[in-house]
N, C-alpha and C positions, 0 to 999 in steps of 0.2 A: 566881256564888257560888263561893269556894270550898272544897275540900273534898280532906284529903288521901288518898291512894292508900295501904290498908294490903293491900288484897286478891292482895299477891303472898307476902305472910305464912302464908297458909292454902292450904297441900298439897291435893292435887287426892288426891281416891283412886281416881281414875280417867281415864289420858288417855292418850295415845299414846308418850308418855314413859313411861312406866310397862309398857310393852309391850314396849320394844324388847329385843331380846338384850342379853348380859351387854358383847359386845364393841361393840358403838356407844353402848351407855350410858356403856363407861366413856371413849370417844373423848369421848363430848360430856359428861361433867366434866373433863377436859381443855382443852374446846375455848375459844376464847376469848371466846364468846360467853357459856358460865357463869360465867367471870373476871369480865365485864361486867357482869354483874347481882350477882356477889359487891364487886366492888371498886368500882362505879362508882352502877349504879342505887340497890343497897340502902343509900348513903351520902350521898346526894342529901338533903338539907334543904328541904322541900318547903313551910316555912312563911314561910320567907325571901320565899318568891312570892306569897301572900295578899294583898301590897299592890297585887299586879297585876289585882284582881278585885273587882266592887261585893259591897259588905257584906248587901244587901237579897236579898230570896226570886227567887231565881231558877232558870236550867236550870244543875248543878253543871258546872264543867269539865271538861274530858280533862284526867287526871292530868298533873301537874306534871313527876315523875318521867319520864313517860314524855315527854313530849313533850323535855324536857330530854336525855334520855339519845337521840332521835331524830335531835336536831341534833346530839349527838355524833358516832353513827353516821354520820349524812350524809358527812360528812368524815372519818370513817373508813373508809369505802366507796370517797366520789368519788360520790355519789349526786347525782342532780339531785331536784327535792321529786317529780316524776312517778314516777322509780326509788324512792326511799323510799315513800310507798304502798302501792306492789307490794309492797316486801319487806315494810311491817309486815303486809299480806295471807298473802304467801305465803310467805315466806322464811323459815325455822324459824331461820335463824341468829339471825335479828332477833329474831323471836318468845320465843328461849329467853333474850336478853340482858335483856326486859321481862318474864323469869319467866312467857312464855304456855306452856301445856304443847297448847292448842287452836286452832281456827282458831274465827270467830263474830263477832268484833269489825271493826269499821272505821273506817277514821279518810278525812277529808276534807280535801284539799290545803293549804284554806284555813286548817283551823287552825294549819296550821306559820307558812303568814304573819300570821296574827293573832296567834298567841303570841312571836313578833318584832316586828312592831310596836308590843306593850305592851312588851317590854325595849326600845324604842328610845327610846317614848315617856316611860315610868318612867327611863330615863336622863340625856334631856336636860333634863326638868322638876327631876329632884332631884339629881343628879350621881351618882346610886351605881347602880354594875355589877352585877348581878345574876350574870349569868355568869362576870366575873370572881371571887366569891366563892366559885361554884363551883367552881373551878379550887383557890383556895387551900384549899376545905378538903379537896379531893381529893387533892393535893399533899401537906397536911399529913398525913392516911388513912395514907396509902403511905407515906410518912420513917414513919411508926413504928410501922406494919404491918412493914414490911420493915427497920426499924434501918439507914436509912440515913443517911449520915454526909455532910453538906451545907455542912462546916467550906469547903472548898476548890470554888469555881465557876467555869467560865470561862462568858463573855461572847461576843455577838457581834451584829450587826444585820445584816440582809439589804432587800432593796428591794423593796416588793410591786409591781408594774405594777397601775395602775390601768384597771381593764373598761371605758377608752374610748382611742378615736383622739386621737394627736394631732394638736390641730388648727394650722394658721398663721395669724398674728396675723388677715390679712382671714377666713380662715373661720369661726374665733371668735365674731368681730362680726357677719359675715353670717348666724351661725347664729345668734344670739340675740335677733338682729332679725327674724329669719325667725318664728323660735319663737313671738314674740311677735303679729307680724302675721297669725299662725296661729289665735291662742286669740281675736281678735278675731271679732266678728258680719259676717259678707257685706255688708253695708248700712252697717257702719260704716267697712270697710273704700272701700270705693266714696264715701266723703267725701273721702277723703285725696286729698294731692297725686297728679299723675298718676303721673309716677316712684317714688314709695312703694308706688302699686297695682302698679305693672309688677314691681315688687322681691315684692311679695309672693304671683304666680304664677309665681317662678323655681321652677325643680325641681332643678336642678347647681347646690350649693352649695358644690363643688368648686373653686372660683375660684383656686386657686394653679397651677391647669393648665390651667385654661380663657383665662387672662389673657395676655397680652405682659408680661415683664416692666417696663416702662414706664407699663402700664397700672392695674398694684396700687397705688403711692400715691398716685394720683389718687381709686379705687375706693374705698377705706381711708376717706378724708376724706368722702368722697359718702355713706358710710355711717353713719360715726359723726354727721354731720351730722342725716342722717333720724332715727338716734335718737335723738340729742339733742329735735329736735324734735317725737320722739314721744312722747319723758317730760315734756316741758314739755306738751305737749299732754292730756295719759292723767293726770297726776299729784293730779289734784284728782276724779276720776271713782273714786271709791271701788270699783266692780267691776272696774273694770281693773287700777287700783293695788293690789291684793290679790295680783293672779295672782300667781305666782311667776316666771312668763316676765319681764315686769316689773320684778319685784325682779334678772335677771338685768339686763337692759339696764341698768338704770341701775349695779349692778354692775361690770359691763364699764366704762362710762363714767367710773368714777371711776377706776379702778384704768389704763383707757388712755389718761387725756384729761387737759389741763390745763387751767384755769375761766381765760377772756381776763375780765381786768377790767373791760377801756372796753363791753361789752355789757352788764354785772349792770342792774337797774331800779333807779330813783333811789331807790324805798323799799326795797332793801337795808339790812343793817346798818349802823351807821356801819361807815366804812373807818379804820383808823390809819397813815394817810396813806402807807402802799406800795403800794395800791389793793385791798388783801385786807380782806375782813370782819373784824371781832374776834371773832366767834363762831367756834366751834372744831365747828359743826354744818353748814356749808354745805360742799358737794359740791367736788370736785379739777379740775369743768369746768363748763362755762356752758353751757345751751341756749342757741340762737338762740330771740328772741322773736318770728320770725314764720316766716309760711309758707315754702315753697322752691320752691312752682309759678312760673311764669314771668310769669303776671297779676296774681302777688300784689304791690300797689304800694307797700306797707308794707315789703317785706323788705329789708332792713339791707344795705349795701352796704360796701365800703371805698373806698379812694380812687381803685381801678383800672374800678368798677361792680362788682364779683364780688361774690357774694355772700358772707357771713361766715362764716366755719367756727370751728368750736372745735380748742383748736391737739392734736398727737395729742404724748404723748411719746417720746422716745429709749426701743427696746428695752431700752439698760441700766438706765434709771431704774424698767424695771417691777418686781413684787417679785413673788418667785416666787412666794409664795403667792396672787398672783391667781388669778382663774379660766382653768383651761387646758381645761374641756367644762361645758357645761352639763347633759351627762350625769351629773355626779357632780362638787357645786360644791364638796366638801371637795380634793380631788385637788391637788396640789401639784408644780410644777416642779423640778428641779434637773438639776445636769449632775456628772459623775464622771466622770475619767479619758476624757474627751473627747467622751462619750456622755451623749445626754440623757432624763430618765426621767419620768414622771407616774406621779404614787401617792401611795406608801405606805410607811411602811419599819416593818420586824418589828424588835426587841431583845428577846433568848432568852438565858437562862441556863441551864444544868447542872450537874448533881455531874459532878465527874470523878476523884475517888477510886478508883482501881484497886480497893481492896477488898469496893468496894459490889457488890452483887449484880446493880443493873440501875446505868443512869444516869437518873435523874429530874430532866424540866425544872420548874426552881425559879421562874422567873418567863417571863411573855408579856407584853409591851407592842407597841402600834402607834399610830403619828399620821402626820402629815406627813412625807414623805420630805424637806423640808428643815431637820427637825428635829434638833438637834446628836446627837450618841450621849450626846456626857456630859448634857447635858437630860433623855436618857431614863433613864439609870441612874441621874438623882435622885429618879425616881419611886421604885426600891425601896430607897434607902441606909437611910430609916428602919425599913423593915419585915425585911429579911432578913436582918438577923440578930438580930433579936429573934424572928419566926417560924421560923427555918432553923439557927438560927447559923452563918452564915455568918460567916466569920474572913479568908480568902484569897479571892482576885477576881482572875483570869487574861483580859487585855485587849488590845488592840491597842492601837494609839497615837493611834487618833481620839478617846481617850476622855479624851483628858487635856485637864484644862475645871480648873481652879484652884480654883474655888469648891465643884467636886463633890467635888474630891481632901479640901476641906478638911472637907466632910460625911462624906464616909467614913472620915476616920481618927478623926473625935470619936463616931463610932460603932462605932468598933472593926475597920473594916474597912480592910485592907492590898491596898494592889492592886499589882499585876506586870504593867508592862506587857510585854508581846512586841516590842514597833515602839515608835517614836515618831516624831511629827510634825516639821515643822521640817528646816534645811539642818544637815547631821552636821558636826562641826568639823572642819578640817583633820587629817589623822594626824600630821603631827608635832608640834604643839598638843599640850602637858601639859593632859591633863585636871586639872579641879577635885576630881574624884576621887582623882588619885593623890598629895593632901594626904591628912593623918590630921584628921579632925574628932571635935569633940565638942559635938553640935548645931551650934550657929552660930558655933561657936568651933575658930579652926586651934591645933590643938597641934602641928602638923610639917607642914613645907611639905613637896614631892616631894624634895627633898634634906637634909628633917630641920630643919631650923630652925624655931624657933617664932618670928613677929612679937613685932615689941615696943610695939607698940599695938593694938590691936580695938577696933571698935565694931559695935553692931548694933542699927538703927533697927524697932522694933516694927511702927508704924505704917504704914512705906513696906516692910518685910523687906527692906532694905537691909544687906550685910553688906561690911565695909570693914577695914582693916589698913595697917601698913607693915612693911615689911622692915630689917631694919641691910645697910645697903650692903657690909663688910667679908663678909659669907655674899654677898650675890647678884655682886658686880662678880667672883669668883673661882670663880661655880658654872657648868660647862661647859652646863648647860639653860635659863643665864636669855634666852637670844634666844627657846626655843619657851615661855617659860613664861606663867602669868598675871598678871603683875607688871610694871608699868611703872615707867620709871627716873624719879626726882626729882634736885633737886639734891644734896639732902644724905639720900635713903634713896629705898626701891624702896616702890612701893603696887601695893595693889588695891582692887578695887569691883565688885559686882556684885548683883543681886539674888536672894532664897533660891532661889527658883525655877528657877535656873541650875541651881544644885548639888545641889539635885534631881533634874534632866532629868542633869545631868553622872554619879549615884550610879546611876542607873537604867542609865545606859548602861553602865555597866561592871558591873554585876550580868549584864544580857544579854549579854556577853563571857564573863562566867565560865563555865568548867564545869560544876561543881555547880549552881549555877543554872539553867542551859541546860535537863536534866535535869528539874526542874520546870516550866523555862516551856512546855517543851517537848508537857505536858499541852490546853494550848490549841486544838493542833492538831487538835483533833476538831471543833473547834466549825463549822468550812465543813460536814463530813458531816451535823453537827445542823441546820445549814439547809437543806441536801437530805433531809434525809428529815422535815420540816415541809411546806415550804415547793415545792422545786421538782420532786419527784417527777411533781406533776400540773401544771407547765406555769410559769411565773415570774409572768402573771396571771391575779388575781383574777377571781372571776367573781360580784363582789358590788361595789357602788357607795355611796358615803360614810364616812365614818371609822368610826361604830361598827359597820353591819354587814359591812366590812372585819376590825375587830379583835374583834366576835365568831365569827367565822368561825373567825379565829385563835385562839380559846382554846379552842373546841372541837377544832381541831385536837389542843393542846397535851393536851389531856386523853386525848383517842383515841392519842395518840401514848403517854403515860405507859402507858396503860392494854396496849398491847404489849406493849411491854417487860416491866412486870410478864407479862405471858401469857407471854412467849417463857421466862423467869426460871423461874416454875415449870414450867413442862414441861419444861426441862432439867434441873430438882432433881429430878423427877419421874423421867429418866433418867441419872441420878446426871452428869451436864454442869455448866459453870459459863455461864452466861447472857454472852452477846456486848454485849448490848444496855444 
């Protein structure tokens, strides 16, 4: 049942707080643990969470507020849930952040993971964040508690590692087949082929070091074989087909295996005559329909006697977002600058207004680390500046995505990039820049001339011209210029988009420019001090209790700053942070 927490409203007239000398009382209004419950807990929306809790007579919960503001903490700390306990036991820091002025209460480990597994649960069923709303109206608190001015943000993304080994492609498969032969019954295990039983008393599943290299893609095939025919096998056995081990294998299978057509059963869908089903519901691979023991007389052969495999794909054909642990099946591949990653990636924004008093992070996203950047900053194009007003967006050049640019300026928002993508044109190459435009239209080429035709196609943003031959056959730049020779005039052609990337590059050439882009620069320290203080990975598995983690961070993180902020006004100081 819920029930919300008002009992931090009513003053104690007697506690140990109330005790202390003049000089530690006024250290701990100061301290940032009273900031905490000024700025943090006492602003927490605690009705928001009701829908996490049956409506019927029950035992009421451990306050919302407080459990909310614990997972803050945790990662404010670096706590593990065993460390958190203690401190809400004993730890007066904690104590004074949830306005305890006593010790009396107790809290048990399990409600920290039961009140996460309702935000994970109330997430995936309805799609709405609980804790992310946290964040924004705590964000929002602070912008106008403290008049901060959130016209001007820079951007950045960082990569989380994700809280498991990476695995090789044979360990992968042998651990998910392992996993599986695991969750079965002793008795049902001892039906299986004899090579299936021996496989599933291995202990070194290690196999990339235990093998001759000669002998992994033979292994590979022998594997994915068993489990192919352990899903054709298991698939109609409603207990087994539930497990989630299970749902890995055949996972694994689709995403590593290609379905041989001359094996499907003749009551398959019809074929449209390239020998694939028309149903767009059957699987990327084919089990074998019979056994793999050696006495089975049934088992499928080919033309050599061998028995039939299902065929495996080309590493390049896989797609990163398969499954790379069955320890944490959201986890995602990619490779960067020659190095390869599993996870996650964070995308963080900030003020970076000089004038502001702290810098305040404005947004926190995470998904897949093979998620584009520009995909992530479409999540907030609509909201930030509506809630922020945000006006200026300070980027690198991974973020330039055409479709986002176009989101963000029909929203008002101007982005600068710092970098850009892409091979940089030759330097003696006349830039498109050092024309004079007006929109889509040249009113002077780099040596003044205006064309004597334009055209500019909407649909394709195709923007096109000619030149009078009498100006270019006598202008000492038309060899490096953007203009090619016709017979009777000079043309061009190119699409807006050029001249886009072309105007941007010479804005980052400017001086005056430089100087503001220049602002950006902070943003690597704002992912150090989120993100890689305590280590580059996670020590939490799946997407969302990965990017709840992270917005607790982001909050614990805001919530300094504000701290460091006043107790340097407090010392008549201007705040760093």
């Amino acid at each position: 049942m819920f029930q919300k927490n008002d009992s931090h409203t009513q003053e104690q007239l007697f506690s140990p707080v109330k005790e202390l000398p003049d000089g530690p009382k006024q250290k701990l209004a100061n301290h940032w643990s009273t900031h905490f419950y000024e700025h943090v807990f006492s602003e927490i929306d605690e009705q928001k969470f009701d829908v996490l809790y049956h409506d019927g007579f029950s035992r009421p919960n451990k306050p919302v507020n407080e459990l909310v503001s614990l997972e803050i903490i945790k990662h404010l700390l670096g706590l593990s849930d065993k460390e958190l306990e203690a401190a809400y036991l004993f730890d007066f820091r904690v104590r004074n952040a949830l306005s305890k002025e006593t010790l009396g209460d107790n809290i048990c480990p399990k409600t920290f993971t039961n009140f996460r597994r309702r935000l994970l649960e109330f997430e995936e069923e309805t799609g709405r964040d609980l804790l992310q709303e946290v964040f924004e109206d705590h964000r929002d608190y602070l912008q106008d508690e403290f008049d901060i001015d959130a016209s001007t943000q820079r951007m950045d993304s960082t990569f989380i590692e994700g809280n498991i080994k990476q695995l090789s492609r044979i360990e992968l498969i042998a651990k998910v087949l392992h996993n599986f032969l695991r969750d079965l019954p002793d008795d049902t295990v001892a039906d299986l082929p004899d090579e299936i039983q021996d496989f599933a008393e291995t202990e070194n599943l290690e196999l990339s070091y235990t093998l001759e290299p000669d002998e992994i893609q033979p292994t590979i095939e022998q594997l994915v074989d068993q489990a192919a025919w352990l899903v054709d096998r298991f698939e109609t056995h409603e207990q087994y087909a539930e497990l989630e081990s299970f749902a890995h294998l055949q996972r694994v299978l689709d995403e590593q295996c290609y379905r041989i057509a001359e094996l499907e059963d003749d009551d398959n869908d019809e074929d449209d005559g390239d020998g694939q089903p028309e149903s767009g519901d059957s699987p990327g691979w084919q089990p074998i329909r019979s056994g793999r023991s050696a006495e089975d007389e049934n088992a499928q052969t080919d033309e050599d006697g061998d028995t039939s495999h299902i065929e495996l794909k080309d590493p390049d054909e896989i797609s990163s977002d398969s499954m790379q642990n069955p320890h944490d099946e959201d986890a995602t591949h990619r490779r960067k600058a020659g190095k390869s990653y599993c996870g996650y990636k964070a995308n963080v924004a900030e003020t970076c207004d000089g004038d502001n008093p702290f810098r305040l992070i404005m947004t926190i996203r995470v998904d897949t680390n093979n998620t584009d950047d520009g995909t992530m900053l479409a999540e907030d194009v609509a909201e930030l500046p509506y809630k922020t007003g945000l006006t200026d967006l300070l980027l690198d050049g991974g973020y330039t995505h055409k479709e986002v640019e176009s989101q963000c300026a029909s929203h008002g928002i101007t982005q600068h990039f710092t970098g850009l993508t892409g091979q940089r044109p030759p330097e003696e190459k006349l830039s498109l820049a050092a024309a004079e435009w007006d929109g889509h239209r040249m009113q002077a080429c780099p040596a003044g001339h205006e064309p004597f035709e334009q055209q500019y196609t909407r649909e394709s943003g195709r923007i096109s011209g000619r030149m009078d031959s009498k100006f270019c056959d006598a202008c000492p730049q038309t060899e490096n210029c953007f203009v090619t020779e016709k017979q009777e005039f000079y043309s061009y052609g190119f699409y807006e988009r050029k001249l886009k990337l072309a105007k941007r590059r010479k804005r980052m050439n400017d001086s005056e420019s430089q100087a503001f882009l220049n602002q950006r620069a902070g943003a690597e320290s704002l992912m150090n001090e989120v993100y890689h203080q305590d280590g580059e990975k996670t020590r939490f598995t799946g997407k969302i209790k990965v990017k709840n983690a992270s917005i607790a961070k982001a909050i614990g993180t805001n919530l300094k700053r504000a701290s460091r902020h006043l107790n340097s006004k407090r010392d008549g100081k201007k705040s760093a942070g």
